[in-house]
C-alpha positions in Angstrom: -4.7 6.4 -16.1 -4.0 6.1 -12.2 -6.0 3.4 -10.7 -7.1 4.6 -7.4 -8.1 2.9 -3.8 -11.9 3.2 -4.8 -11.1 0.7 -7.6 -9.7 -2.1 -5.5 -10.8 -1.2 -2.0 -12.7 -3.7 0.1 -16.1 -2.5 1.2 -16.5 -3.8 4.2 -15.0 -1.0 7.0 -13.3 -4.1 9.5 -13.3 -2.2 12.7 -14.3 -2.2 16.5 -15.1 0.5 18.8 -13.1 1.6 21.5 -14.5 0.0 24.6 -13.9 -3.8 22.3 -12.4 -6.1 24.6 -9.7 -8.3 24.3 -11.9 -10.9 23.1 -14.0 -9.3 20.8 -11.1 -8.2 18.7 -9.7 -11.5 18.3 -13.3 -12.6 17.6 -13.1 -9.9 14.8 -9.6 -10.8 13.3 -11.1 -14.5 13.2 -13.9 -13.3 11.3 -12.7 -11.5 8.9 -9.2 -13.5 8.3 -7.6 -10.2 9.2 -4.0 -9.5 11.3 -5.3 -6.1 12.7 -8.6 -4.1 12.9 -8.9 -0.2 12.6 -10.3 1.2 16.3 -13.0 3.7 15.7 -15.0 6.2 17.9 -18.5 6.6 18.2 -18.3 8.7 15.1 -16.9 5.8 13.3 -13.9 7.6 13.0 -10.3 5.9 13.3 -8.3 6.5 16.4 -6.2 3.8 16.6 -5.0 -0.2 15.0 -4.7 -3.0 16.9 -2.8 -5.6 15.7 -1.7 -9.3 16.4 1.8 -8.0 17.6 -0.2 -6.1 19.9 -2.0 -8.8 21.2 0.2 -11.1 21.4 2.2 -9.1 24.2 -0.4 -10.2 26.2 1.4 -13.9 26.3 5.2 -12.6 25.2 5.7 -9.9 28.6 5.2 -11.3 31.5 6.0 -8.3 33.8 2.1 -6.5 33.2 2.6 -4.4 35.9 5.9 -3.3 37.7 7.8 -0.9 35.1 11.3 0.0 36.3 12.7 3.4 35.8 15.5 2.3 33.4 12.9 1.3 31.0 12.4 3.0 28.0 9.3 4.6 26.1 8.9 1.9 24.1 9.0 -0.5 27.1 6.8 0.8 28.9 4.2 1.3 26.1 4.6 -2.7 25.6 4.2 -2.9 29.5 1.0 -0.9 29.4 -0.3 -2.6 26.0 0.2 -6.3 27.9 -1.7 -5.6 30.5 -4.8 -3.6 28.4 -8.1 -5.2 27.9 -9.9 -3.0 26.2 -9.1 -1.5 21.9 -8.2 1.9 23.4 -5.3 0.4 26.0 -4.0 -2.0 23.3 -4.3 0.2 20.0 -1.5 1.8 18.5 -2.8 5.0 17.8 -2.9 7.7 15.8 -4.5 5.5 13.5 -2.3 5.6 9.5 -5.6 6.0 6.9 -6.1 7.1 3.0 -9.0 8.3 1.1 -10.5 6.9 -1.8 -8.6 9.2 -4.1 -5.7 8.1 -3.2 -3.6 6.9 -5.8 -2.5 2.9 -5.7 0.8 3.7 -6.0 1.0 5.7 -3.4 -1.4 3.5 -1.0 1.3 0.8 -1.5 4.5 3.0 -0.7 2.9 3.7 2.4 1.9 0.4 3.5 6.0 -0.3 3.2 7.2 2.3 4.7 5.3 1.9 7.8 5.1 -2.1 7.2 1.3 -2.3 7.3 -0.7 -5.0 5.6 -4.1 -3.1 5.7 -5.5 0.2 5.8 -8.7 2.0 6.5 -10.3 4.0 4.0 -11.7 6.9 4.8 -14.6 9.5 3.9 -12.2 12.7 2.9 -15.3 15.2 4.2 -16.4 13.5 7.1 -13.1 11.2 8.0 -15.3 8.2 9.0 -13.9 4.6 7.9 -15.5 3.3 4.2 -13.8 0.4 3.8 -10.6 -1.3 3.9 -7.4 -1.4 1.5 -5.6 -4.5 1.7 -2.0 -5.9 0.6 -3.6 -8.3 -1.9 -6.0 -5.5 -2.8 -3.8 -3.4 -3.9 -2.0 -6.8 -5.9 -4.6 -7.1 -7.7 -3.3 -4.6 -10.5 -0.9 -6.6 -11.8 -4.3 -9.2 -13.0 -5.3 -6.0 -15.4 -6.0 -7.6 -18.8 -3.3 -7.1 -21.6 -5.9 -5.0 -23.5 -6.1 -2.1 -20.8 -2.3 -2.3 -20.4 -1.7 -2.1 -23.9 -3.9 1.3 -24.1 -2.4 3.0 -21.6 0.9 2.2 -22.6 -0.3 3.1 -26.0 -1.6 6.4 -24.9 2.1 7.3 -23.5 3.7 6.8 -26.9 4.0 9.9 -29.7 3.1 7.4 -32.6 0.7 4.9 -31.4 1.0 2.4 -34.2 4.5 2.9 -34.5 5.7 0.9 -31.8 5.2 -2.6 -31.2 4.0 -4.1 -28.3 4.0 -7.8 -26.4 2.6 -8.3 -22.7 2.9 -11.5 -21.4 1.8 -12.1 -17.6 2.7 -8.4 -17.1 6.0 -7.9 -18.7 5.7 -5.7 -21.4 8.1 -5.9 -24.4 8.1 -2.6 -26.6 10.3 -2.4 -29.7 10.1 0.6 -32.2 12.3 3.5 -33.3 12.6 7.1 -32.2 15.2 10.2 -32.9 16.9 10.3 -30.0 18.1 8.0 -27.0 16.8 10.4 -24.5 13.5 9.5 -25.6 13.7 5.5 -25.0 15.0 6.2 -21.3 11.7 8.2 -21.0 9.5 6.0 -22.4 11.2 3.2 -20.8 10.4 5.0 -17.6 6.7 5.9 -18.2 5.8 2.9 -18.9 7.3 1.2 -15.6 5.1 3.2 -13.7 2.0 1.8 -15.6 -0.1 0.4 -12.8 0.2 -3.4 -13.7 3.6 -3.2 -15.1 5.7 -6.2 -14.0 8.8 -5.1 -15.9 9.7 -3.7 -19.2 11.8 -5.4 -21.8 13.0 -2.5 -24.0 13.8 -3.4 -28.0 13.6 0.4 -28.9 16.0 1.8 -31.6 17.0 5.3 -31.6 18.9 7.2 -34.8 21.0 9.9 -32.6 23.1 10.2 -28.7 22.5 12.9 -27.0 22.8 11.6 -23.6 26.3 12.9 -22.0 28.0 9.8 -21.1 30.6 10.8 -18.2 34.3 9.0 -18.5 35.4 7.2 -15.8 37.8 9.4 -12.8 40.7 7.7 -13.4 
């Protein structure tokens, strides 16, 4: 079964409001041992992130104020971002957030692709912030106990007891035979994408080929 952001999420929604000064966002970061906070209206709804890149601009560009025409978009948006003092003039906005629902999985694909290390959780009727989803909340499947492993891995396979299986700090070794090779790549597969899968070590046996293997072009 999918593990979802409601099962690892932090509880604690670590967010200021708009008008936070410079100040009280580093006060928050402090506070919370956090590298960015989640910028929220009056409606506690996310409108932006500020993070530690963004304030450190504040020491890394000097030139706060005169923007030259050969500058481009992104230059001046660090121009403007050094020189803001409040959450809305230094957030990077729109603000990226998830539901609850939300598969880990996919929680964690997103925080690569847009190189994140924290997300805000939000209500998926109201879209105020809930909570938080962190890198190492979203690590924390691969501490599931071998037992819960074993029976979802167990619940992928057509012959439960006829496979054998060994977990060992995550890696799952699974031997066992079935008809066809076909059916050890997809098991082989399956099980990869068990959340708390480290790896797979596959001793699976299989009686016939009928995978197409393609000679080389010569």
């Amino acid at each position: 079964m999918a593990i979802q952001v409601k099962d690892v999420m932090g509880r604690v929604a670590i967010a200021v409001l708009q008008d936070a000064s410079f100040a009280d966002i580093v006060s928050a970061m402090k506070r919370y041992a956090v590298g960015a906070v989640t910028v929220i209206d009056a409606d506690r709804r996310p409108v932006g992130v500020v993070s530690e890149d963004d304030l450190l601009l504040k020491e890394a560009d000097p030139v706060r104020h005169s923007v030259s025409m050969f500058e481009s978009r992104r230059q001046k948006q660090e121009h403007q971002k050094a020189a803001g003092v409040t959450a809305t003039q230094l957030m990077t906005s729109p603000a990226i957030t998830i539901t609850p629902g939300t598969p880990v999985r996919d929680a964690a694909r997103l925080m690569y692709d847009k190189r994140v290390k924290q997300l805000p959780v939000i209500d998926p009727v109201t879209g105020r912030i809930i909570g938080t989803l962190h890198q190492r909340d979203v690590l924390r499947v691969f501490l599931r106990p071998a037992t819960e492993l074993e029976a979802d891995i167990r619940s992928l396979l057509p012959q439960r007891d006829a496979f054998t299986i060994d977990i060992d700090r995550g890696v799952v070794t699974i031997g066992g035979r079935v008809s066809w090779n076909s059916q050890v790549v997809t098991l082989i597969e399956a099980i990869r994408r068990v959340e708390g899968v480290v790896d797979v070590v596959n001793e699976l046996t299989y009686e016939r080929e009928d995978l197409l293997v393609v000679p080389p072009v010569l």
